[in-house]
Residue frames as a rotation matrix with the C-alpha (Angstrom) as fourth column:
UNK 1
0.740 0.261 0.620 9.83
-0.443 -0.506 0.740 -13.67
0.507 -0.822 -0.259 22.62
UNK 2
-0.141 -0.868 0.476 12.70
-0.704 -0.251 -0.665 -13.87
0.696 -0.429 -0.576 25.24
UNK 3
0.652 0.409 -0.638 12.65
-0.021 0.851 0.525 -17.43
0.758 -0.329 0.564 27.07
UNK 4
0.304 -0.464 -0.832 15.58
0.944 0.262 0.199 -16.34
0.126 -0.846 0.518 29.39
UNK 5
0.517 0.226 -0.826 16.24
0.729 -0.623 0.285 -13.93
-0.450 -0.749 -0.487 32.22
UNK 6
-0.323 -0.933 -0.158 19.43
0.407 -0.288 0.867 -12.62
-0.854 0.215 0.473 30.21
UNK 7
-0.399 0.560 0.726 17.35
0.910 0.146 0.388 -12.54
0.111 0.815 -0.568 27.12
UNK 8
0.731 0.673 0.115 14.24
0.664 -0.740 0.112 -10.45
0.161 -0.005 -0.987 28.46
UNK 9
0.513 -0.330 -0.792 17.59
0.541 -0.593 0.597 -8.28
-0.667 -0.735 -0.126 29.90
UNK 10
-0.581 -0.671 0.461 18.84
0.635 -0.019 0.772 -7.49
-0.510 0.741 0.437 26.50
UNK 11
-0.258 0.853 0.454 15.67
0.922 0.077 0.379 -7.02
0.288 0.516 -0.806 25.05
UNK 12
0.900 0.225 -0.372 15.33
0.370 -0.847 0.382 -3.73
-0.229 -0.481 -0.846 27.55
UNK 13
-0.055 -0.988 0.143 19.24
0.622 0.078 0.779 -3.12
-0.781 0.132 0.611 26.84
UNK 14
-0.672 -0.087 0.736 18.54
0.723 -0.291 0.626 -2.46
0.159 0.953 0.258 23.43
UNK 15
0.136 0.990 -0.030 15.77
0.969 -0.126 0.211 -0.62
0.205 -0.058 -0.977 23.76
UNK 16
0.700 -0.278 -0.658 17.50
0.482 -0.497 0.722 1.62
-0.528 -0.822 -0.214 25.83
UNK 17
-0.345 -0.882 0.320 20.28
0.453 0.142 0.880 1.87
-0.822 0.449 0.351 23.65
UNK 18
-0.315 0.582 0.750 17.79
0.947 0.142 0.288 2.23
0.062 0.801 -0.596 20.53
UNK 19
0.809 0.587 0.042 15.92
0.585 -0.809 0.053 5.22
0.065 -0.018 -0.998 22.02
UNK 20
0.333 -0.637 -0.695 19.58
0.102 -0.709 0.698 7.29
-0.937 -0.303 -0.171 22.96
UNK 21
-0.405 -0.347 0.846 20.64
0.757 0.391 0.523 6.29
-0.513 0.852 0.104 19.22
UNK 22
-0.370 0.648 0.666 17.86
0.887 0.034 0.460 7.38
0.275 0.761 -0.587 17.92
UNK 23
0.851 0.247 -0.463 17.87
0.419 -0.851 0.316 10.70
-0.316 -0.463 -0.828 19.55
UNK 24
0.342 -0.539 -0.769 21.11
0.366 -0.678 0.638 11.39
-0.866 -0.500 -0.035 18.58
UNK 25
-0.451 -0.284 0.846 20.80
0.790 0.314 0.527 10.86
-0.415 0.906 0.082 15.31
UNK 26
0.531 0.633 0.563 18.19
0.787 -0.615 -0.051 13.14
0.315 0.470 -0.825 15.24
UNK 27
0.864 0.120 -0.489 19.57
0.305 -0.897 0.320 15.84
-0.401 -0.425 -0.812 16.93
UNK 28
-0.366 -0.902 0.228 22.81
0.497 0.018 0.868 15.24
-0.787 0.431 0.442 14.51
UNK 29
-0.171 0.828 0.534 20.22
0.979 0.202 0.002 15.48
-0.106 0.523 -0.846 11.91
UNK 30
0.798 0.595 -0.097 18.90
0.598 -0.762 0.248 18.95
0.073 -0.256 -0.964 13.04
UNK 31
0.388 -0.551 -0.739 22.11
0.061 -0.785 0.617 20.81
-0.920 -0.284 -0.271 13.60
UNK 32
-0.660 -0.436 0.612 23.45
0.641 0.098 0.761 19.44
-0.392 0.895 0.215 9.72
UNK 33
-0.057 0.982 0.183 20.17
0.998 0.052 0.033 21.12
0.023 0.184 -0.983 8.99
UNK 34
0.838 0.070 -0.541 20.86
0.385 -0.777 0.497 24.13
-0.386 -0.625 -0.678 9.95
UNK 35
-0.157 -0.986 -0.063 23.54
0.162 -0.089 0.983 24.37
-0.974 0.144 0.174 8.21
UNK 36
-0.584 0.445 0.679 22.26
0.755 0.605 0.254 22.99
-0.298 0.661 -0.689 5.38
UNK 37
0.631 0.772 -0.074 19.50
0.764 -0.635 -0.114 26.37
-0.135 0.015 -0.991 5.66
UNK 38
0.335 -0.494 -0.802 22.19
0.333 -0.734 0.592 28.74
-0.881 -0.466 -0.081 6.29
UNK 39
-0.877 -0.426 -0.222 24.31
-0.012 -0.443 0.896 28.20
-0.481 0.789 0.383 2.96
UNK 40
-0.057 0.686 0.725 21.00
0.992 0.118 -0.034 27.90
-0.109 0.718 -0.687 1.06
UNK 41
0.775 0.599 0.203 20.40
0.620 -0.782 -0.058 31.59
0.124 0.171 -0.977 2.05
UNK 42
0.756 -0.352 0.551 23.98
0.496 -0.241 -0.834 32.79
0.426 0.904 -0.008 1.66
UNK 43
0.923 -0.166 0.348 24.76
-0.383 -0.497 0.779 33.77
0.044 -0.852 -0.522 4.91
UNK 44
-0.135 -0.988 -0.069 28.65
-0.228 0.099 -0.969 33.04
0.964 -0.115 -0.238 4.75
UNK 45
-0.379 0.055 0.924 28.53
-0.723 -0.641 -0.259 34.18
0.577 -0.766 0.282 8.66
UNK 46
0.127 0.516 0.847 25.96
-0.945 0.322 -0.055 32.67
-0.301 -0.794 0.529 10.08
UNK 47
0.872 0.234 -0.430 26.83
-0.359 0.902 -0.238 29.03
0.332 0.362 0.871 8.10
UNK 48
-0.303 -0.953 -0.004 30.09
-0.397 0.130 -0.909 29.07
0.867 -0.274 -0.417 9.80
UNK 49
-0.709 -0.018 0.705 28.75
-0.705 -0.003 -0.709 29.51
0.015 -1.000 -0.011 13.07
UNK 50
0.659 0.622 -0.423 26.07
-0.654 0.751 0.087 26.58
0.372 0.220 0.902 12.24
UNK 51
0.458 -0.663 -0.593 29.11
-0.528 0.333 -0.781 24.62
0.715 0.671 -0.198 11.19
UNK 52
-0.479 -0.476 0.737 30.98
-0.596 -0.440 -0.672 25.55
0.644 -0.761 -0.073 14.18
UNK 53
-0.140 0.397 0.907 28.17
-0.987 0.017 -0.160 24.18
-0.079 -0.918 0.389 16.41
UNK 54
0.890 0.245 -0.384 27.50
-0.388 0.848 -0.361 20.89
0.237 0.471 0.850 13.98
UNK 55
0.232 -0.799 -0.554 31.20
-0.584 0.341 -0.736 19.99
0.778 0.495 -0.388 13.84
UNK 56
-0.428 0.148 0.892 30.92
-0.894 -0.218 -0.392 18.90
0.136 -0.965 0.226 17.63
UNK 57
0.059 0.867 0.494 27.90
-0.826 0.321 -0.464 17.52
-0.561 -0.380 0.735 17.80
UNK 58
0.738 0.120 -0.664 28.68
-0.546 0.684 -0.483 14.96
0.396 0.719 0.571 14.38
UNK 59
-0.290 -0.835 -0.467 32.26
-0.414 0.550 -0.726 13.90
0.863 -0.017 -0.505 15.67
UNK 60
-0.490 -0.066 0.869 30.52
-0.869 -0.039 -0.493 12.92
0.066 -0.997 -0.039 18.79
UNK 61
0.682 0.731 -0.002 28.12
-0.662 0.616 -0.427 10.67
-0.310 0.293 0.904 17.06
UNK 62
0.228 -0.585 -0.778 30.94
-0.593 0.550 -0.588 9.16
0.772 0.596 -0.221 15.63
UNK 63
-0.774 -0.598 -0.207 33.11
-0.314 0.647 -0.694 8.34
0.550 -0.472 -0.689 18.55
UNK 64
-0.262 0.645 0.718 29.76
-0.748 0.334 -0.573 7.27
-0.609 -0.687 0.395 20.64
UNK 65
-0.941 -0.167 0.293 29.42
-0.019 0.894 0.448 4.82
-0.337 0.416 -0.845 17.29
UNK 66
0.229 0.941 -0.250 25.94
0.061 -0.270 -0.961 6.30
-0.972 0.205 -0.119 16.32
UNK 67
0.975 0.101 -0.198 27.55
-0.217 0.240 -0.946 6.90
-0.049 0.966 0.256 12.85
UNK 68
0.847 -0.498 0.185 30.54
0.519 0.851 -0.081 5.86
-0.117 0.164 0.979 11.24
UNK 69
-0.077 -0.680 -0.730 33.97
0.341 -0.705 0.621 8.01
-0.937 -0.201 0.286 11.56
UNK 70
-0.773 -0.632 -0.059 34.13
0.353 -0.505 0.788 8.55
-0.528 0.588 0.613 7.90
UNK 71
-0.188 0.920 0.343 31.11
0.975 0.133 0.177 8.86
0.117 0.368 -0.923 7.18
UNK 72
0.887 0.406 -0.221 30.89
0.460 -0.733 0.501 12.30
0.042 -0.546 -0.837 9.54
UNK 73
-0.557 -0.704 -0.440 34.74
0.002 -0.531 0.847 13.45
-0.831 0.471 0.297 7.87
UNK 74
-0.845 0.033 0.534 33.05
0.532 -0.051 0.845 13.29
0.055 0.998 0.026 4.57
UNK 75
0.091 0.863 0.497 30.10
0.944 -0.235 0.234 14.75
0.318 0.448 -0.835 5.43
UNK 76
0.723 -0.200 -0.661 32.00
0.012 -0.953 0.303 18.14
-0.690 -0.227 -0.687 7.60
UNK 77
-0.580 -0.797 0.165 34.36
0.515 -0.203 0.833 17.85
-0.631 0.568 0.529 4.83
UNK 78
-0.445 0.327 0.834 31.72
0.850 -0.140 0.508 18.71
0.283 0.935 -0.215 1.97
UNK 79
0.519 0.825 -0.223 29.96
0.846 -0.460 0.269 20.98
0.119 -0.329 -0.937 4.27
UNK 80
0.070 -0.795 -0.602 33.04
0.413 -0.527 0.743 23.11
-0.908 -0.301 0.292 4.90
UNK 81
-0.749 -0.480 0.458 33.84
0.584 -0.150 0.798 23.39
-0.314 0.865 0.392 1.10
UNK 82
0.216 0.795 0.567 29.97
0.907 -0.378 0.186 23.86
0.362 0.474 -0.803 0.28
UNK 83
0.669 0.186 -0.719 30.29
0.577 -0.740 0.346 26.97
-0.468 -0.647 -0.603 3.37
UNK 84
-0.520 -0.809 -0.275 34.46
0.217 -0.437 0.873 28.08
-0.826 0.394 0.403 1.48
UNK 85
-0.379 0.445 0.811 32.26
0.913 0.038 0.406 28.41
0.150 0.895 -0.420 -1.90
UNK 86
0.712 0.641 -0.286 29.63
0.656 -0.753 -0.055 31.22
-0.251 -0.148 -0.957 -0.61
C-alpha cells in the first residue's frame, strides 16, 4: 500500500491509464477480428473494407504505445497478404 501522497497519486494514474489500455486493446482486438471472419468466409470485398477500417485503428495503438510499432506492421502486413491470397 501507498505511504505517500505522490504514491496513492500514481496508484489512481495507473489505473486510469490501465482501464484506457485495456480498452484499446480490446477494441484493436475486435476490429482484427473482423477481419480475421471476413477472409475465413471469402469475402475478398468485404475483408478489404474490414482491413481498411482495422489499419487505423492498429497504427493508432501503436503510436498511443498500447502495442509495439512492429508488432502492428507485421501483423497488417500478414493480414494484407492473407486478404491478396483470396
Amino acid at each position: 500500500m501507498a505511504n505517500h501522497k505522490s504514491a496513492e497519486k500514481r496508484i489512481r494514474q495507473t489505473a486510469r491509464r490501465t482501464e484506457i489500455n485495456r480498452n484499446r486493446v480490446s477494441r484493436i482486438r475486435t476490429f482484427v477480428k473482423k477481419v480475421e471472419t471476413a477472409i475465413s468466409s471469402g469475402n475478398k470485398a468485404e475483408a478489404a473494407e474490414a482491413f481498411k477500417a482495422a489499419q487505423p485503428e492498429m497504427m493508432r495503438g501503436a503510436s498511443k504505445g498500447v502495442l509495439h510499432k512492429n508488432t502492428v506492421s507485421r501483423k497488417l502486413s500478414r493480414l494484407s497478404a492473407r486478404i491478396k491470397a483470396l
